[in-house]
C-alpha atoms as a printed R data frame, in Angstrom:
    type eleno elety resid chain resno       x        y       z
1   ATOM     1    CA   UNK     A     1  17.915 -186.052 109.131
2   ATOM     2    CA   UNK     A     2  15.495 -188.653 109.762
3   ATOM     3    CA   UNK     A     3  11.651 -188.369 110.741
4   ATOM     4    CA   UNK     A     4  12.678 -190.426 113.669
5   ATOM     5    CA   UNK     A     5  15.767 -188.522 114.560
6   ATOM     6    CA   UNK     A     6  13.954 -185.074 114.777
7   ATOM     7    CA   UNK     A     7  11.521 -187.171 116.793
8   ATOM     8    CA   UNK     A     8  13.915 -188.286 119.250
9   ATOM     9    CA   UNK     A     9  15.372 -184.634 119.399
10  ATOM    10    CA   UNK     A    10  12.060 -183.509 120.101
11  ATOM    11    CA   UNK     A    11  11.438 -185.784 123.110
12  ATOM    12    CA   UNK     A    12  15.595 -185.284 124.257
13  ATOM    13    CA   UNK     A    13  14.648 -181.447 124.011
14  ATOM    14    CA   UNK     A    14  11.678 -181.519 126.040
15  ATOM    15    CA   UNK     A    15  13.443 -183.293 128.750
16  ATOM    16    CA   UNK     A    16  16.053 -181.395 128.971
17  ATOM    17    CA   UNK     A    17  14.268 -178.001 129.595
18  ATOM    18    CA   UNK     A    18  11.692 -179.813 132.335
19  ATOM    19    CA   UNK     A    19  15.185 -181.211 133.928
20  ATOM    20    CA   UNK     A    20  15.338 -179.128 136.680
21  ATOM    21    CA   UNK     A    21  11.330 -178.937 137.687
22  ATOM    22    CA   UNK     A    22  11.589 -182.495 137.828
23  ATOM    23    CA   UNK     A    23  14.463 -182.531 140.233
24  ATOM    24    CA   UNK     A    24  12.635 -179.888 142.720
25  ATOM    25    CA   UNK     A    25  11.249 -181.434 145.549
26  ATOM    26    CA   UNK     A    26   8.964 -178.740 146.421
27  ATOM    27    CA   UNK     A    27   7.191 -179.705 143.101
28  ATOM    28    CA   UNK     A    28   4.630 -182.943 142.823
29  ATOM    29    CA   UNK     A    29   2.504 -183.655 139.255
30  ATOM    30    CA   UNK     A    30  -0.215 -185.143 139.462
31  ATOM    31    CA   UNK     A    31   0.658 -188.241 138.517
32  ATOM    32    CA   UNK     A    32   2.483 -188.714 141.495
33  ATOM    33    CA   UNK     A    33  -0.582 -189.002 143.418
34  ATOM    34    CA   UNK     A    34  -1.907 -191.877 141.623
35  ATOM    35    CA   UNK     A    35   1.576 -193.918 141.195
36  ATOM    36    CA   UNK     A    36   4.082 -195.747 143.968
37  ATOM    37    CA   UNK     A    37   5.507 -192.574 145.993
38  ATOM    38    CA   UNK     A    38   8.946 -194.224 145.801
39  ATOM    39    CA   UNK     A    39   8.731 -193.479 142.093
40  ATOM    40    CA   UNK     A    40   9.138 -189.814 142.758
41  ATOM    41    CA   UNK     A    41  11.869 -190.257 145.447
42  ATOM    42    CA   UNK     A    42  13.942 -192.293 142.923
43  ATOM    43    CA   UNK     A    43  12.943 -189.539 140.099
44  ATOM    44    CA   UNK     A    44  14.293 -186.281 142.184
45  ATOM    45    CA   UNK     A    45  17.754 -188.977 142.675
46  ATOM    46    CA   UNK     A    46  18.032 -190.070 139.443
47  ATOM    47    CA   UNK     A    47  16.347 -188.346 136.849
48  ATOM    48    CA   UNK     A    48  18.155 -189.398 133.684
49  ATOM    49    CA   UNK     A    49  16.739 -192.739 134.207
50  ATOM    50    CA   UNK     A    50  13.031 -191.234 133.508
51  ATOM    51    CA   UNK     A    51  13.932 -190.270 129.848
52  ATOM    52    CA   UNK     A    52  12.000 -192.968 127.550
53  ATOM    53    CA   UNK     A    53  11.978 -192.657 123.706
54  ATOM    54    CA   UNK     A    54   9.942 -195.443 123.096
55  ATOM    55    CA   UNK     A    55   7.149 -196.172 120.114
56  ATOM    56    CA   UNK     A    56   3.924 -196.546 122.389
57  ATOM    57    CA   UNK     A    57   5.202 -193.627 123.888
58  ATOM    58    CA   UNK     A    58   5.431 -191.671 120.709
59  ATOM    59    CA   UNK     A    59   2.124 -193.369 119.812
60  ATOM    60    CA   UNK     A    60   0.437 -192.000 122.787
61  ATOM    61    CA   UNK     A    61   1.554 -188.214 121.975
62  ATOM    62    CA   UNK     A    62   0.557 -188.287 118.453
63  ATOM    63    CA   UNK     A    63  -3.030 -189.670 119.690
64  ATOM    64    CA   UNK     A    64  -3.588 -186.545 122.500
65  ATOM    65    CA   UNK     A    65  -1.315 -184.390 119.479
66  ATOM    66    CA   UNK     A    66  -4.036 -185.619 116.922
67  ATOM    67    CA   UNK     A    67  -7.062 -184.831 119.253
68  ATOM    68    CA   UNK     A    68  -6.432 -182.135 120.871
69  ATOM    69    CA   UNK     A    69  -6.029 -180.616 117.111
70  ATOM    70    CA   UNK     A    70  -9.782 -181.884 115.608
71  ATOM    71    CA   UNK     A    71 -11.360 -181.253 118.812
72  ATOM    72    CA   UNK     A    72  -9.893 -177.622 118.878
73  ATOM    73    CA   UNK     A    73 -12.726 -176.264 116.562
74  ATOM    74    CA   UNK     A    74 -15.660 -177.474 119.181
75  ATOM    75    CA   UNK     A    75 -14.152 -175.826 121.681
76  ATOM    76    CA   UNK     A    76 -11.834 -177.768 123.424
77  ATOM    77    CA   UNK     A    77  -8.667 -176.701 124.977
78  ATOM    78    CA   UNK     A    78  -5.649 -179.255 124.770
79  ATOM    79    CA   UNK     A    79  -2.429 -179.632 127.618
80  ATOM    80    CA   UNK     A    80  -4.329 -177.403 129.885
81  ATOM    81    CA   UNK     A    81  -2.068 -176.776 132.854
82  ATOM    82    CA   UNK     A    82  -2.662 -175.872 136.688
83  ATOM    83    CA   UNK     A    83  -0.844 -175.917 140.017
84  ATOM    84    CA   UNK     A    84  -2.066 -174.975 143.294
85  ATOM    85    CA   UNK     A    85   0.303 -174.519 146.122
86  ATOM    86    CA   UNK     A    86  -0.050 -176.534 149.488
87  ATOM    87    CA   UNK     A    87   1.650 -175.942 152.791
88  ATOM    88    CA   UNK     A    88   2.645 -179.208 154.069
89  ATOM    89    CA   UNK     A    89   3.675 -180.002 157.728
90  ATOM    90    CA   UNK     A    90   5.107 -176.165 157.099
91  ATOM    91    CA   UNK     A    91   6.697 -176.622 154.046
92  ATOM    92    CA   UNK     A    92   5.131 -174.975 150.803
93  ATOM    93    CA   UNK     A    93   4.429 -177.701 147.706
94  ATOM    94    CA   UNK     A    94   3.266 -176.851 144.540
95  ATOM    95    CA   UNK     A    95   1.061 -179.146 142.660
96  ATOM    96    CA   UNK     A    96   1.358 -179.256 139.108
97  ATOM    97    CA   UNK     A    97  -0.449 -180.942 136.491
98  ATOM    98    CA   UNK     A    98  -1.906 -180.788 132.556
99  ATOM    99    CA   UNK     A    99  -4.763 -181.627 131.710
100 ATOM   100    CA   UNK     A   100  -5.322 -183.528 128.015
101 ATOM   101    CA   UNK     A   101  -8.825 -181.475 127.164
102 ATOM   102    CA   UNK     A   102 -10.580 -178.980 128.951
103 ATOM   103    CA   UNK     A   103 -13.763 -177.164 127.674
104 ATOM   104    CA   UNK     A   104 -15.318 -174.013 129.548
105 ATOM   105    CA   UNK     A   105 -18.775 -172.817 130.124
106 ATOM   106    CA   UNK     A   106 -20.374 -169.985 128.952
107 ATOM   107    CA   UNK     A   107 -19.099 -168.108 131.941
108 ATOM   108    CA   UNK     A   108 -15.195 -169.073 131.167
109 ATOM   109    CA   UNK     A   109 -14.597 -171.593 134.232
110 ATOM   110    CA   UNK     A   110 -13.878 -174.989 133.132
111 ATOM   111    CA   UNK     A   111 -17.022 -177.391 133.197
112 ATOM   112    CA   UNK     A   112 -15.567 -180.281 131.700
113 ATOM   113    CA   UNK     A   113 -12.447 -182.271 131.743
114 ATOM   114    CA   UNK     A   114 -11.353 -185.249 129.458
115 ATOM   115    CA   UNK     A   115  -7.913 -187.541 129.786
116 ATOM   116    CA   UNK     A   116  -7.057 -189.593 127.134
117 ATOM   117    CA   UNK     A   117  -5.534 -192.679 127.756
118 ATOM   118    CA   UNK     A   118  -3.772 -194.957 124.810
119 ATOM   119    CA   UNK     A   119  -3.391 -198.473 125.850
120 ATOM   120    CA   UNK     A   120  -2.932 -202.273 124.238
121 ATOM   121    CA   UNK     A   121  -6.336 -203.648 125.578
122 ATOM   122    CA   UNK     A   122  -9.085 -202.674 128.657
123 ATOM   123    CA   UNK     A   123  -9.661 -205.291 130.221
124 ATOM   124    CA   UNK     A   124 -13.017 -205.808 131.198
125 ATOM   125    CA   UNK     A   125 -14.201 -202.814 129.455
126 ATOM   126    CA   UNK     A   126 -13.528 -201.023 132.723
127 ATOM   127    CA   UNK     A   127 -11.315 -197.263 133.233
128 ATOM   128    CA   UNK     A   128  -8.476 -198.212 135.512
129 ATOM   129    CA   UNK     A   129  -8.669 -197.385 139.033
130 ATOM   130    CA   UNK     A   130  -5.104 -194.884 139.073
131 ATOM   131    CA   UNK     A   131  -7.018 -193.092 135.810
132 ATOM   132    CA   UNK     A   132 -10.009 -192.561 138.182
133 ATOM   133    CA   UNK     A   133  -8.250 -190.590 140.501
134 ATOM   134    CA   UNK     A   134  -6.130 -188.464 138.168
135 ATOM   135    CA   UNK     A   135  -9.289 -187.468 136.646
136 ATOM   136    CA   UNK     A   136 -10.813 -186.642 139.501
137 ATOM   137    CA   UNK     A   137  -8.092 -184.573 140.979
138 ATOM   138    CA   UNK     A   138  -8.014 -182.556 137.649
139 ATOM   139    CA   UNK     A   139 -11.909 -181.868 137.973
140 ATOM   140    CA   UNK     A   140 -11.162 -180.547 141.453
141 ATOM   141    CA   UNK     A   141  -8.187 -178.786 141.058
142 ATOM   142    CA   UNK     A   142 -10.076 -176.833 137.799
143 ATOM   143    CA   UNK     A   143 -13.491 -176.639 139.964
144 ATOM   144    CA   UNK     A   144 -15.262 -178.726 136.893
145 ATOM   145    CA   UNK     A   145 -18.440 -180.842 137.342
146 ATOM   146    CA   UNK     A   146 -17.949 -183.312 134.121
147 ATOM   147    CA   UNK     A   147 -14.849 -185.517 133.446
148 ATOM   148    CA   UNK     A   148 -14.408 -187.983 130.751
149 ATOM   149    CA   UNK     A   149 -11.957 -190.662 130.209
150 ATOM   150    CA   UNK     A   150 -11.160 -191.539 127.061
151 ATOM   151    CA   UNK     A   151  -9.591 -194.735 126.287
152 ATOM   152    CA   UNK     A   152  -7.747 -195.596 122.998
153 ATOM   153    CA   UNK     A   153  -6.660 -198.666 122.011
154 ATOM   154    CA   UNK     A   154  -6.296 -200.918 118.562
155 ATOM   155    CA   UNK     A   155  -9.598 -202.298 119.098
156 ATOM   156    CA   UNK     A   156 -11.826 -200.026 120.872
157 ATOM   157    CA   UNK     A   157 -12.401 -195.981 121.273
158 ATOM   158    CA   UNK     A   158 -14.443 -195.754 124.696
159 ATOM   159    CA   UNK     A   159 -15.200 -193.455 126.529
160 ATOM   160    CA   UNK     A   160 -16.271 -193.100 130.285
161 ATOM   161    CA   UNK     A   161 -18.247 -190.406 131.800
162 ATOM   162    CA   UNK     A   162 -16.980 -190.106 135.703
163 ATOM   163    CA   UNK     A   163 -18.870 -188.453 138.607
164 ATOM   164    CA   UNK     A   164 -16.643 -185.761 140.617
165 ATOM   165    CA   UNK     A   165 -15.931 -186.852 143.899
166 ATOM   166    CA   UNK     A   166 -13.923 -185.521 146.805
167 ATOM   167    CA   UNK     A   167 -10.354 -186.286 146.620
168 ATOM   168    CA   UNK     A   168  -7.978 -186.151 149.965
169 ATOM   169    CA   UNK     A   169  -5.192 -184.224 147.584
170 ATOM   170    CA   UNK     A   170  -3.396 -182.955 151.181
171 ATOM   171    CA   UNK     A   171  -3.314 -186.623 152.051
172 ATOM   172    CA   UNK     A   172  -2.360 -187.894 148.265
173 ATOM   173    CA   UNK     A   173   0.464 -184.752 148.570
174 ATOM   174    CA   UNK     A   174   1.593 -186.359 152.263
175 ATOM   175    CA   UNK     A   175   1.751 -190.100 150.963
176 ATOM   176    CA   UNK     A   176   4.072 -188.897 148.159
177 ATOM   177    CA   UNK     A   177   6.172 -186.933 150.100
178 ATOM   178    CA   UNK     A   178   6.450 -189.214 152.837
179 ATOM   179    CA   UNK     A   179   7.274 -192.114 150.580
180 ATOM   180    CA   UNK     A   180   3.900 -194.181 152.348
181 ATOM   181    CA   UNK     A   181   2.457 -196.460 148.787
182 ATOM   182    CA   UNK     A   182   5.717 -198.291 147.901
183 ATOM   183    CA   UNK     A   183   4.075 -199.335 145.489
184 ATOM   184    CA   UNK     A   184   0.930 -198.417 145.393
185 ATOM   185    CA   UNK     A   185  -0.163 -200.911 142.884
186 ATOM   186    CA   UNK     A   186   1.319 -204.270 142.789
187 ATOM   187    CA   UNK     A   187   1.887 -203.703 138.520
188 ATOM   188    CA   UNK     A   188   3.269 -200.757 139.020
189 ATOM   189    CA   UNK     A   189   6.844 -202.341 138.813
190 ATOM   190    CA   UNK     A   190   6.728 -203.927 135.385
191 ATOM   191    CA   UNK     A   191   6.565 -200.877 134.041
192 ATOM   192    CA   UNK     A   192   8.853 -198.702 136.446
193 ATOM   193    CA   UNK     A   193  12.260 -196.834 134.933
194 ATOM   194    CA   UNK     A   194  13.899 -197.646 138.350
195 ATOM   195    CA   UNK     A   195  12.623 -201.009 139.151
196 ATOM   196    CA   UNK     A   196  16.304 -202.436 138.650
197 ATOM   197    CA   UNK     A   197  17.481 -200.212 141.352
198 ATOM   198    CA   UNK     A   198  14.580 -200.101 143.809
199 ATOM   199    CA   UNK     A   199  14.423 -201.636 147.111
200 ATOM   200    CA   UNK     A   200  10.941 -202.200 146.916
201 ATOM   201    CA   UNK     A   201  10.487 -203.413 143.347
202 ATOM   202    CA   UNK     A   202   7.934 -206.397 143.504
203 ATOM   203    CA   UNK     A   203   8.061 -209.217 140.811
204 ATOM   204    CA   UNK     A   204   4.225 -209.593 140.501
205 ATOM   205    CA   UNK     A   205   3.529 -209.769 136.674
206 ATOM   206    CA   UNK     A   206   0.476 -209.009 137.092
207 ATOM   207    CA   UNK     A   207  -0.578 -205.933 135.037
208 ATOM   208    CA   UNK     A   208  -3.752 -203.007 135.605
């Protein structure tokens, strides 16, 4: 068998056995507060469709893979998860989420947070707004006071130190189940699984 085969059976595996968490609507990620709501809706309908097995995708695991490994000695923690359950409008919702590196203080509680981002460029040297806000959700949800993003790319390794701020999650967590940013950014599309099946898929080539 092929490197790339066991690779691919990897990935299929993985998928398979988060199949049914992604299909429950009483769970949200994290990621669904940052993205186009109608992304999740489409996900919980058609969740073959989310399945990618693609080489910056494989790139982008062996980078946090690789990291989370050499970092492990300084006291990092890598794929931290959490979830946090919210009552919604009645209805119970549980957040979930994974952080790429988490390091605690003396005392055990988290203190700082890092996500690692792989990407073909930054442009203008800046984090991206949707990276912002995951980050910053993360560093509330694990009570931290330091976040880092960490961009990687073929011509750069920068990193970004970001304040903690107050995040609206309830609000995020009602915009997503409600279906209210469709999309919420105007790239978002370009990039989308279910873009060819989408009522609201936008043609803007624009990207982030």
């Amino acid at each position: 068998m092929s490197i790339v085969n066991e690779l691919y059976r990897i990935k299929q595996r993985d998928f398979s056995e988060k199949l049914r968490e992604l299909t429950d609507p009483r769970i949200i990620y994290v990621t669904d507060l940052v993205s186009c709501s109608h992304k999740r809706s489409m996900r919980l309908s058609f969740p073959l469709l989310s399945f990618k097995f693609e080489p910056p995708l494989v790139l982008g695991d062996l980078v946090h893979a690789g990291l989370g490994f050499l970092l492990a000695e300084n006291g990092w923690e890598a794929e931290v998860q959490i979830e946090k359950s919210y009552i919604i409008d009645g209805k119970e919702y549980v957040l979930k989420g994974r952080a790429d590196l988490v390091r605690r203080g003396k005392n055990g509680k988290p203190e700082t947070v890092v996500e690692i981002k792989t990407s073909r460029d930054l442009p203008e040297n800046n984090p991206r707004e949707h990276h912002v806000m995951q980050l910053r959700i993360y560093m509330q949800l694990f009570g931290a006071n330091r976040g880092y993003l960490l961009y990687v790319t073929p011509e750069k390794l920068v990193e970004f130190e970001i304040e903690p701020a107050e995040m609206d999650i309830e609000g995020l967590i009602r915009e997503t189940i409600y279906d209210l940013q469709t999309p919420r950014y105007e790239w978002e599309c370009r990039y989308c699984s279910f873009r060819k099946i989408c009522p609201y898929a936008r043609t803007n080539k624009r990207t982030p």
